[in-house]
C-alpha positions as CSV (number, residue, x, y, z in Angstrom):
1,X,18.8,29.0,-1.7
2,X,17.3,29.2,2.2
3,X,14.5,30.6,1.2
4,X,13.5,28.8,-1.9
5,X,14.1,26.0,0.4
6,X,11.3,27.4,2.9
7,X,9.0,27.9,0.0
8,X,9.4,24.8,-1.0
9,X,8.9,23.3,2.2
10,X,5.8,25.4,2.6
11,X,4.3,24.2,-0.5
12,X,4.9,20.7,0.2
13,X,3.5,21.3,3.4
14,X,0.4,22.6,2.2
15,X,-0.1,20.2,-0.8
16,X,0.0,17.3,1.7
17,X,-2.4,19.0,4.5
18,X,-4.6,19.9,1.7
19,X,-4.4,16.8,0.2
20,X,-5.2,14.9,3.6
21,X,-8.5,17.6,4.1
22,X,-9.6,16.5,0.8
23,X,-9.3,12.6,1.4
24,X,-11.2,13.6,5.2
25,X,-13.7,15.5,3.2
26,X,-14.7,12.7,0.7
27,X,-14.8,9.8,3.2
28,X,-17.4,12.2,5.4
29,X,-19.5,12.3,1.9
30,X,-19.2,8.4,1.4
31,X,-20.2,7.6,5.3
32,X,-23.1,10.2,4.8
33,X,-23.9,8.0,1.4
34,X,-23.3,4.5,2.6
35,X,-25.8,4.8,6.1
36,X,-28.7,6.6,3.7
37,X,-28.1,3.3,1.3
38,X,-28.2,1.1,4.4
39,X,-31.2,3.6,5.3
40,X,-32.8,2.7,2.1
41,X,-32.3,6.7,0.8
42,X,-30.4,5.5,-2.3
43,X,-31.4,8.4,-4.3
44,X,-30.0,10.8,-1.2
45,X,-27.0,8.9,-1.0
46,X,-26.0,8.7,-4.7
47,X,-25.6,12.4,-4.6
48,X,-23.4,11.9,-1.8
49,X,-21.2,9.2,-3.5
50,X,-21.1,11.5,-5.9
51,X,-19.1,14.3,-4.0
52,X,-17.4,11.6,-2.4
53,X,-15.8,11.0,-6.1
54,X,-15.3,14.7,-7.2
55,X,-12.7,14.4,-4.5
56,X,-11.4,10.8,-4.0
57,X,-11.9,9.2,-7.3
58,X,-8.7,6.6,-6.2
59,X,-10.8,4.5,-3.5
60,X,-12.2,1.1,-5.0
61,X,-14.1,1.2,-2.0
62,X,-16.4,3.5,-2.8
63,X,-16.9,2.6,-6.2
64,X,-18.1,-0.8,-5.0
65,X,-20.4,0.1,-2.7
66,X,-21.6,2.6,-5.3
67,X,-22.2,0.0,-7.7
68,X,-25.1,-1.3,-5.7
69,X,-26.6,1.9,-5.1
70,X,-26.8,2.8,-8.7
71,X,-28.1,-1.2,-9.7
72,X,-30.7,-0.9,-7.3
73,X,-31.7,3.2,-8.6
74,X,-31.1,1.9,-12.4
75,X,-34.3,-0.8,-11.7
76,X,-36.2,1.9,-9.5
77,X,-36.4,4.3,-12.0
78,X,-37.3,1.8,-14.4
79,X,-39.9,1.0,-12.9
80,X,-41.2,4.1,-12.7
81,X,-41.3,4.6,-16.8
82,X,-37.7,6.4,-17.0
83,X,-35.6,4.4,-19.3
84,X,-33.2,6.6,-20.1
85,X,-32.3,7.7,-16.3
86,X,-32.8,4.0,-16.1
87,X,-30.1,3.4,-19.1
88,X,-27.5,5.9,-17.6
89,X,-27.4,4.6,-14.1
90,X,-27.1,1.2,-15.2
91,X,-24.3,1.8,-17.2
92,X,-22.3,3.6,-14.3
93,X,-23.4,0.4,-11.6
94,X,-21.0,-1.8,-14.1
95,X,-18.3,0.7,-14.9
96,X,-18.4,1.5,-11.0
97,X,-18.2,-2.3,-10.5
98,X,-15.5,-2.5,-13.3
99,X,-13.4,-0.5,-11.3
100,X,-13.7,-1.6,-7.9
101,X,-12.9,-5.7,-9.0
102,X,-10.0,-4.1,-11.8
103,X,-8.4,-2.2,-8.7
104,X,-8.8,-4.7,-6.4
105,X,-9.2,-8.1,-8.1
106,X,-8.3,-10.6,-4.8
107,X,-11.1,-8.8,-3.2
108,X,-13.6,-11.4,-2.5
109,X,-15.9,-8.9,-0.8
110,X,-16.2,-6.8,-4.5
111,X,-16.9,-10.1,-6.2
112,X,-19.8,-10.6,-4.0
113,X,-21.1,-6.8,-4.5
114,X,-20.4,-7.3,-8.1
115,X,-22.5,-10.7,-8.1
116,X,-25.5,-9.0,-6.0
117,X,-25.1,-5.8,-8.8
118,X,-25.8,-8.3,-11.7
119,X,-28.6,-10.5,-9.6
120,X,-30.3,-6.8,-8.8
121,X,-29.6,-5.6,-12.9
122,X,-31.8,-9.0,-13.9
123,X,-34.8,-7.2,-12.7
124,X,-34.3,-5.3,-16.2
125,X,-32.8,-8.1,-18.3
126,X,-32.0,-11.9,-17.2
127,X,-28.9,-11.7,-19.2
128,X,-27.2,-10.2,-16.3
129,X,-28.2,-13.5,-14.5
130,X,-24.9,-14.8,-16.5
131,X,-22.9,-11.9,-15.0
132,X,-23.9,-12.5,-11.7
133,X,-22.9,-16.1,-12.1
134,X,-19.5,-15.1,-13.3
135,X,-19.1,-13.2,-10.3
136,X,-19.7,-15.2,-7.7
137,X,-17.8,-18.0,-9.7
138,X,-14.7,-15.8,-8.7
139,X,-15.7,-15.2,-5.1
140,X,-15.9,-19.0,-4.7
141,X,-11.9,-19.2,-6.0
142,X,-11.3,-16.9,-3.6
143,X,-13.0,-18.3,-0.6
144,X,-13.8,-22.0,-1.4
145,X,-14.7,-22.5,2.5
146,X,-17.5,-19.3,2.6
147,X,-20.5,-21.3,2.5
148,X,-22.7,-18.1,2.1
149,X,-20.9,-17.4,-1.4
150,X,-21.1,-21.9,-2.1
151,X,-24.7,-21.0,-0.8
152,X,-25.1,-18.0,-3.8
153,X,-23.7,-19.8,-6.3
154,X,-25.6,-22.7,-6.3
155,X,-29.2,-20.4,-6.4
156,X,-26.9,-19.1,-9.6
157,X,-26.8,-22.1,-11.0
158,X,-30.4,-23.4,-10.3
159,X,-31.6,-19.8,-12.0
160,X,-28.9,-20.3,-15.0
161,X,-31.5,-23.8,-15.5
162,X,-28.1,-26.0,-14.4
163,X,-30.4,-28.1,-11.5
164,X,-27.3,-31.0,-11.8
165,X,-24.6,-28.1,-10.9
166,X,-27.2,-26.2,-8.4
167,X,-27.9,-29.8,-6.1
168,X,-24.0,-30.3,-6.2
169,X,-22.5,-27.2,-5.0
170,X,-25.9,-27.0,-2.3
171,X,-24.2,-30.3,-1.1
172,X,-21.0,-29.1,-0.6
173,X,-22.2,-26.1,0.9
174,X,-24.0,-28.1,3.7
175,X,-20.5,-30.1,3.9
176,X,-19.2,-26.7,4.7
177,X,-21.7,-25.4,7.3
178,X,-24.3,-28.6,8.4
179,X,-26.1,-25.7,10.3
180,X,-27.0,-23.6,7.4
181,X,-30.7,-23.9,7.3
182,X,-31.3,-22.0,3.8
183,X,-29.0,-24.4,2.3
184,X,-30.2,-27.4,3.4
185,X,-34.0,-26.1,2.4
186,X,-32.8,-24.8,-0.9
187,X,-30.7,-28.4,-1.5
188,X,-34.3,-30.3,-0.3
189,X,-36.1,-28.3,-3.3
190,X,-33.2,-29.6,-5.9
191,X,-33.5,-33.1,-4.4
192,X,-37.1,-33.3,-4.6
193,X,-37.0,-32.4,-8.1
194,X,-34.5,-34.5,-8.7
195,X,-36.5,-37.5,-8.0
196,X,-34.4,-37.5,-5.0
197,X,-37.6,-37.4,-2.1
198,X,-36.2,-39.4,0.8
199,X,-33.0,-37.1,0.7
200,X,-35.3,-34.1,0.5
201,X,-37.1,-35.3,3.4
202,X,-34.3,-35.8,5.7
203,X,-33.0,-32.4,4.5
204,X,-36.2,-30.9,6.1
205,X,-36.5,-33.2,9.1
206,X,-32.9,-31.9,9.9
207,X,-34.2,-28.3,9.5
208,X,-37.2,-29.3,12.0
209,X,-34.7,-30.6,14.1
């Protein structure tokens, strides 16, 4: 009985050390990843993501940042007349972005990854525009005060052809942060259009300011 005790003890023992080595060794492989994205190396650090998975595939972290890495690769290769790469990294920036938001779905930081996955994805088709929208939709339930995401949403809008929704959630955002200069530009575009040119102009003159 002692000694099945010890082996089990050892076993345990080892499972968890090895377990811990292996967690170590896949966050070195995403750090290695995430400064050659920040780099701009994202064909470098998808490989690197990569290994980071083949040994951590539990970390929502790393598939959101991932997600990004393969949106932005899936239009590069694109461009470069390979659809099918193209095709296949594309699908793994939404099922990487699935998984990040379905493990962590209070995250407001993986809504606004997800949001800037879709915007990126447009370059191929501007159906993802609606996606993106959706997106940062849920950000702004999360944070109503984050004027960046109010900021986001209402470019959303203006590029989903809602003007009337755009110039109303630019307004609030300026509510939310009156030194926000790309806001109050962005909301002096929407009330010029709008018919709108003495707001517009004091929009600018604030700017100016």
């Amino acid at each position: 009985f002692q000694w099945a005790l010890i082996i089990f003890i050892l076993l345990s023992t080892f499972y968890f050390l090895n377990s811990l080595f292996r967690i170590w060794r896949a966050d070195k492989a995403f750090a290695l990843g995430y400064n050659l994205e920040k780099a701009g190396d994202y064909a470098t650090a998808y490989q690197h993501f990569h290994q980071a998975f083949s040994l951590n595939k539990n970390e929502p972290f790393y598939w959101d940042e991932f997600s990004h890495n393969a949106a932005v690769l899936a239009v590069a290769t694109f461009q470069e007349n390979q659809a099918t790469l193209s095709g296949q990294l594309l699908k793994e920036a939404q099922i990487a972005s699935d998984k990040a938001v379905s493990a962590s779905p209070k995250n407001v930081n993986f809504w606004k990854t997800r949001t800037k996955v879709f915007y990126t994805l447009s370059a191929l088709d501007l159906k993802y525009n609606q996606e993106a929208l959706e997106a940062i939709s849920e950000a702004k339930k999360l944070a109503p005060t984050d004027a960046k995401v109010s900021y986001n949403l209402g470019l959303l809008y203006g590029l989903a052809g809602r003007s009337d929704l755009a110039l109303k959630t630019l307004e609030e955002t300026v509510a939310l942060k009156p030194n926000y200069p790309d806001a109050r530009y962005a909301l002096a575009l929407y009330l010029w259009e709008a018919g709108r040119t003495q707001e517009a102009i004091e929009q600018l003159e604030y700017i100016l300011e």
